[in-house]
N, C-alpha and C positions, 0 to 999 in steps of 0.2 A: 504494500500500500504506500503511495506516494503520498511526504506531507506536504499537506494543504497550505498555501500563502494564509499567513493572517492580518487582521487591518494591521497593526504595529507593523506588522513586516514590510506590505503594501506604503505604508506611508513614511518608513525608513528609505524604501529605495526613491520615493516620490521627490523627499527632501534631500537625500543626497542627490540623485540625478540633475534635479535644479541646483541646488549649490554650486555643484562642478559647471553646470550648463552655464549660467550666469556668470560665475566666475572668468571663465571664458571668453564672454562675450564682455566685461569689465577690458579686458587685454587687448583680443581679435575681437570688435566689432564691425559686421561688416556691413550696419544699417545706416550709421552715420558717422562721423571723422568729427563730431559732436563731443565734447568732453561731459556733456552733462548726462547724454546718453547713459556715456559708461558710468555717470556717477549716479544714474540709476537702476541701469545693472548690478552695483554693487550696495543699492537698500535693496532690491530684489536677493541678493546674496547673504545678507544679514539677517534678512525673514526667514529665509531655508532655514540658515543656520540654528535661528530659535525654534522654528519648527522641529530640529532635531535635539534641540534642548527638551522639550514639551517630552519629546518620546522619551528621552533619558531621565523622565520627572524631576528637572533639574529647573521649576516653574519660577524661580527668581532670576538664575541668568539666562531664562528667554526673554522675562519683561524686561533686566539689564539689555539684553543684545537690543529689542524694540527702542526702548527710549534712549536711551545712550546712545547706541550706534545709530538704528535706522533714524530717529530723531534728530538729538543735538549735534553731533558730529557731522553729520550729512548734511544739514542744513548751513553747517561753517563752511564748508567743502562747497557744497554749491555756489553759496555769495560770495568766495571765492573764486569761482569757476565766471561765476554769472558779473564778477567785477573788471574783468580782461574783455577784453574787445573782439570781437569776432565780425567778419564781413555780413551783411545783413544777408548776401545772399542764402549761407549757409546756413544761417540761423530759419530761414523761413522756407527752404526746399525739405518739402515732404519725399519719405522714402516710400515708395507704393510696397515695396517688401517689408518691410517694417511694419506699418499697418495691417498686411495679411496676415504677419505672425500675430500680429497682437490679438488681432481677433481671434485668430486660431487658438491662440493658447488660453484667453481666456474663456472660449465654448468648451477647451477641454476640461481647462479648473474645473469652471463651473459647470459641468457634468461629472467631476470625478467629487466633488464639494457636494451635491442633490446627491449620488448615490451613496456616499459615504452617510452621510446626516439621516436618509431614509434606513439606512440597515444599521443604526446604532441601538442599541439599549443600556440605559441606565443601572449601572453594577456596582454600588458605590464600595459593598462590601467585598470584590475583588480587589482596590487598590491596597497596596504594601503600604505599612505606615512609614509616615518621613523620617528620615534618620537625622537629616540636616536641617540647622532655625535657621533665619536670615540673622541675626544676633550672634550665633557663633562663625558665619563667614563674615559679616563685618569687624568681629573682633581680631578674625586673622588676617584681614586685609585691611586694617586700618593699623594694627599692631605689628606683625611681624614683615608685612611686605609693603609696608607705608611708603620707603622708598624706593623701591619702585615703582609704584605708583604712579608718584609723584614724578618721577624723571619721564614716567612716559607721558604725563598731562603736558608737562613744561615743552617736552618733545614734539608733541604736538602742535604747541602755539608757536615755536618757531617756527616750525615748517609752513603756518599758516603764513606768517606776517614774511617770512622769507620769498612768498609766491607772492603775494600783495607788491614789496620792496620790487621785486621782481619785475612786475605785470606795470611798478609807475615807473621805473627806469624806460624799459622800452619804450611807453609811450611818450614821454618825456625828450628821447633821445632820437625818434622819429626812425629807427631802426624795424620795426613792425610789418607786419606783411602786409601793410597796403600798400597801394600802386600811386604812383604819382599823377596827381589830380592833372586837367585839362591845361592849367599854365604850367606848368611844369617841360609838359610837350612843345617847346617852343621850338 
């Protein structure tokens, strides 16, 4: 007798398959040459990730991966992306592939979302009790690995303000990839 997939299993491979897939497409995208794109491939890729946090009932650092990551971080990243200049044309050409997949992929969610929710029942006396509080991981992450932490928060704000530094020289110094306006061609 062959065993049977079960949902955990089914939505273990769901979540990793999108992980890697998005992850991928964060790197090689080949819908648009868009930095924001990829910077939304990659909150697509932090959703997986807590999606497989859920399955590991690890239910604190999936709502950390949500707000933290797909949230606040991502939204720095963005107004950083969204602070640099880009030709208007590329900002406003739609990719007709892009939009297929999207559709595509969300008729698939949302068919694998409707059958998933129709074949569920509530078992509450199946789950394992929790072994870990949010209390005893913030005690080790504010106590024993505080400094790291912390160099990687600091880590970060450089890197921000480094892209910023970055994005006002160029334009400052006219160095930028646009083309020389109409007097220029003399």
């Amino acid at each position: 007798m062959e065993p049977q997939m079960t949902m955990p299993d089914a939505m273990f491979w769901l979540f990793a398959g999108l992980t890697l897939l998005c992850g991928l497409m964060v790197v090689a995208n080949p819908f648009s040459r868009n930095p924001v794109t990829s910077a939304m491939f990659l909150v697509l890729t932090i959703l997986s990730l807590a999606g497989l946090f859920v399955l590991l009932q690890a239910f604190f650092l999936a709502a950390v991966q949500i707000l933290v990551y797909a949230g606040a971080v991502m939204v720095l990243f963005l107004f950083i992306i969204m602070a640099q200049e880009q030709p208007a044309a590329e900002r406003r050409r739609n990719h007709w592939l892009g939009v297929v997949a999207s559709v595509a992929l969300v008729a698939v969610l949302g068919t694998l979302l409707v059958r998933t929710l129709a074949g569920m029942s509530v078992d509450p006396g199946g789950l394992p009790p929790v072994a870990g509080t949010t209390g005893a991981l913030g005690t080790i992450l504010f106590g024993r690995f505080l400094l790291p932490f912390e160099i990687m928060s600091v880590l970060l704000l450089v890197a921000m303000i480094g892209v910023v530094v970055l994005s006002q020289k160029t334009r400052k110094s006219g160095t930028g990839d646009n083309p020389p306006g109409p007097a220029a061609q003399v």
